[in-house]
C-alpha positions as CSV (number, residue, x, y, z in Angstrom):
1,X,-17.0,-20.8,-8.0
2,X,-15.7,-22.9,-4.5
3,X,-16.2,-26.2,-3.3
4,X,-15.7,-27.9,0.2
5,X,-16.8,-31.6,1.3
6,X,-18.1,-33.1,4.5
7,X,-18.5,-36.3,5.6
8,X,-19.9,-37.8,2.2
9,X,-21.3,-34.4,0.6
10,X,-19.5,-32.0,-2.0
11,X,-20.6,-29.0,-1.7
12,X,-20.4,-26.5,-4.4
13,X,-21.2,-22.6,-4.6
14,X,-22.7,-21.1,-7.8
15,X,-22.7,-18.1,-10.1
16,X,-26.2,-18.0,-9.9
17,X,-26.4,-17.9,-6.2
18,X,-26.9,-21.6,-5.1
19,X,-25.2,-23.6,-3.2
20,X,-25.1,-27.6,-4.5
21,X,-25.0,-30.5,-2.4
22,X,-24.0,-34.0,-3.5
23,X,-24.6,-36.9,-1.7
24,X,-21.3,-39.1,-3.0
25,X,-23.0,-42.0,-0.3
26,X,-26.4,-42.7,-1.7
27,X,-25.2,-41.9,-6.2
28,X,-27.3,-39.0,-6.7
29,X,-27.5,-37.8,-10.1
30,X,-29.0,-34.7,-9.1
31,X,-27.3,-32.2,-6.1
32,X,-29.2,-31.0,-4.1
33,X,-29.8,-26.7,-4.7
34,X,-30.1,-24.2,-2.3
35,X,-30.8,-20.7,-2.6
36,X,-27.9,-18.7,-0.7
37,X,-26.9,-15.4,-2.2
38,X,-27.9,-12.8,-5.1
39,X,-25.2,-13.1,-7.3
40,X,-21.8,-15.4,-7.3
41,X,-21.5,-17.5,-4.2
42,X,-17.4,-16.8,-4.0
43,X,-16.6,-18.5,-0.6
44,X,-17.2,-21.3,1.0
45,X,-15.7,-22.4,4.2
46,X,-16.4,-25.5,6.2
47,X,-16.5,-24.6,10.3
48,X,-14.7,-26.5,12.9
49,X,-16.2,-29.4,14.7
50,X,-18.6,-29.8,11.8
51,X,-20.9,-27.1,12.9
52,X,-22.0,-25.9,9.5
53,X,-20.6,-24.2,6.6
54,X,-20.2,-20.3,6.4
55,X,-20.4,-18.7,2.4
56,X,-19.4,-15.4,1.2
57,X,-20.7,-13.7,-2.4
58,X,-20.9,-11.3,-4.4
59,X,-23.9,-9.3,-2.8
60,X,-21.6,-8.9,0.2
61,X,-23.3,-11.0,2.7
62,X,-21.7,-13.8,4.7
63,X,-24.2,-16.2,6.1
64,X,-23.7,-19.1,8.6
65,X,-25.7,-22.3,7.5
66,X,-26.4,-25.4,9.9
67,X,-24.2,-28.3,8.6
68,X,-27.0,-29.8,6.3
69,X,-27.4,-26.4,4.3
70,X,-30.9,-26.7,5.2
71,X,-31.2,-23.4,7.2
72,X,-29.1,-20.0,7.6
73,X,-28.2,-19.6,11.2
74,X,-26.6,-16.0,11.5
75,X,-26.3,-13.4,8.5
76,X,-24.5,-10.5,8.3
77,X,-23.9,-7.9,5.5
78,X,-20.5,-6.0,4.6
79,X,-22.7,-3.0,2.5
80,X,-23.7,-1.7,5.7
81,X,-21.1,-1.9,7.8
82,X,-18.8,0.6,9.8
83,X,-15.9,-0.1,7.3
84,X,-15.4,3.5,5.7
85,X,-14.2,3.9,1.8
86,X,-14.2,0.4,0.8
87,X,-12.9,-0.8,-2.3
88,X,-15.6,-3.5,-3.1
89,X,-17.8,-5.5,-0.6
90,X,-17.5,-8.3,-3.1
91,X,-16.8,-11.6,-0.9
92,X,-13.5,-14.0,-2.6
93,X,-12.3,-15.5,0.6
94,X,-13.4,-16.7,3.9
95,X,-12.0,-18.6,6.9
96,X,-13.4,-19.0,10.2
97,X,-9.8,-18.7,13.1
98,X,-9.6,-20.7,16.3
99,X,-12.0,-18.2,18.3
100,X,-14.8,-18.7,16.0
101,X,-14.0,-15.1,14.2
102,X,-14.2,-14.9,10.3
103,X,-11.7,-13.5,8.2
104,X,-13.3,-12.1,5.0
105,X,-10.9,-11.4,1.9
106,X,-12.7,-9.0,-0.7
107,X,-12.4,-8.3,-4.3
108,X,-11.2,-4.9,-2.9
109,X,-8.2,-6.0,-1.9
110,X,-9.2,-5.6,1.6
111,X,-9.1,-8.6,4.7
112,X,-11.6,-7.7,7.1
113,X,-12.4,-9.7,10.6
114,X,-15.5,-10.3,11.8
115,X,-16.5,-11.1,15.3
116,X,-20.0,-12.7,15.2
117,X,-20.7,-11.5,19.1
118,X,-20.9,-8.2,18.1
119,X,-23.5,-8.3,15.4
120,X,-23.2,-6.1,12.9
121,X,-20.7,-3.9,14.8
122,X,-18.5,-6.9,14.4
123,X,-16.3,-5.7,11.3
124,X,-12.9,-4.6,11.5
125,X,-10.6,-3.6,8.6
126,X,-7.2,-5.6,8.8
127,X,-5.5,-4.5,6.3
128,X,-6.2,-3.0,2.4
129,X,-4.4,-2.5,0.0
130,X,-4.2,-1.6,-4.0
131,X,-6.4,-4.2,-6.1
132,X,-6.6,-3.3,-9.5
133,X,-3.5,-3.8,-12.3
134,X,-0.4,-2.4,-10.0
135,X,1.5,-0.8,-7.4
136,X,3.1,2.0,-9.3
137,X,4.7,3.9,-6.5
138,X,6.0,4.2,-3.3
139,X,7.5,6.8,-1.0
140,X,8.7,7.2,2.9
141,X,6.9,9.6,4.9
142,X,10.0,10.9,6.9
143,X,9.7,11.7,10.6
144,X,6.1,10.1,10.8
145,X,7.0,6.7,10.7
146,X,4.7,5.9,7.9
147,X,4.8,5.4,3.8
148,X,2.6,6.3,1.0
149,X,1.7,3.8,-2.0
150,X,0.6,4.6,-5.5
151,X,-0.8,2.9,-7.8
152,X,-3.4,2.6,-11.0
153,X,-6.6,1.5,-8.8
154,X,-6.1,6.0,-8.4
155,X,-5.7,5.3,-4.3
156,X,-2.7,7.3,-2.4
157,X,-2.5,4.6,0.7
158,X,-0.6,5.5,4.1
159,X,0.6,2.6,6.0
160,X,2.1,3.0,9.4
161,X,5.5,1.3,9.4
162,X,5.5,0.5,13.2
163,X,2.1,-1.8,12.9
164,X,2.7,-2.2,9.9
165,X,-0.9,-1.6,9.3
166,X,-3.3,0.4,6.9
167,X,-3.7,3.6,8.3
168,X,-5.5,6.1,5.6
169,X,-6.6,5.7,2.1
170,X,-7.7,8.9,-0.3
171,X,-9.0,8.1,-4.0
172,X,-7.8,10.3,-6.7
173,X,-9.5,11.2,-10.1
174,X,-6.7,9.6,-12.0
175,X,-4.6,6.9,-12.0
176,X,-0.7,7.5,-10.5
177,X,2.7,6.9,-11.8
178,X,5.2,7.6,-9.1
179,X,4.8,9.5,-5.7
180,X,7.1,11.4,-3.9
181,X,7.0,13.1,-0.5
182,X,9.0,16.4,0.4
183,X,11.6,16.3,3.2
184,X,9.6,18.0,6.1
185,X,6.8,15.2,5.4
186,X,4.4,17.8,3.2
């Protein structure tokens, strides 16, 4: 499902939750397995200065691991975070920035930062958007400075143009074709 490498070891996240480590230095035949997630390990991400590895999956959790894999350092969850409406906590992506924060991609269509010295309180929707088939429409809002998208996922999404940054989202019962907005903004 990923891989990364350090040093001499591969390191490999499974469908079935594990992560593998080969030792390409001593010919192992045999990785060594880890128990990690339940469900999909989707992410992997190797930190900076070789500090350990962080992995994201499909149960929505994103643990730290020391750099052997031996032993989880910091865990935190996305199903019970602050994050209202979201698509899917699902983990695809992950990537630790210069300040040590994590930026979390999700099947959802949704990147999400994390700052580990708040704990759980730590999670912070960047931006979302549609994630399943297409975008079908789009409209401007006029005098607000903001535009509604459409599209088959059956969200109506309101972006603020200035930021441009996700500002609203509203799930329908069906999926949408086109949107329009009136001109006094209604």
């Amino acid at each position: 499902m990923c891989l990364s490498y350090s040093d001499h070891n591969f390191i490999g996240g499974c469908f079935s939750g594990h992560i593998f480590t080969w030792d390409a230095a001593s010919n192992a035949s045999s990785p060594k397995a880890t128990e990690a997630h339940n469900g999909a390990v989707m992410a992997l991400c190797k930190q900076a200065n070789d500090a350990g590895f962080i992995t994201g999956g499909n149960d929505g959790k994103i643990i730290f691991w020391d750099p052997n894999i031996d032993k989880k350092m910091l865990e935190f969850d996305l199903n019970i975070c602050s994050i209202k409406n979201m698509n899917s906590t699902k983990i695809r992506a992950i990537a630790e920035d210069s300040s040590k924060d994590v930026v979390i991609g999700t099947r959802g269509g949704e990147l999400i930062e994390l700052r580990t010295d708040k704990g759980d309180n730590g999670f912070s929707l960047l931006v979302r958007g549609h994630y399943h088939k297409k975008v079908t429409g789009i409209a401007n809002i006029p005098n607000k400075g903001e535009f509604i998208t459409c599209g088959q996922d059956r969200l109506l999404i309101i972006y603020e143009i200035g930021t441009r940054r996700f500002k609203e989202s509203i799930q329908m019962m069906y999926s949408m074709t086109c949107i329009d907005v009136t001109s006094d903004g209604k």
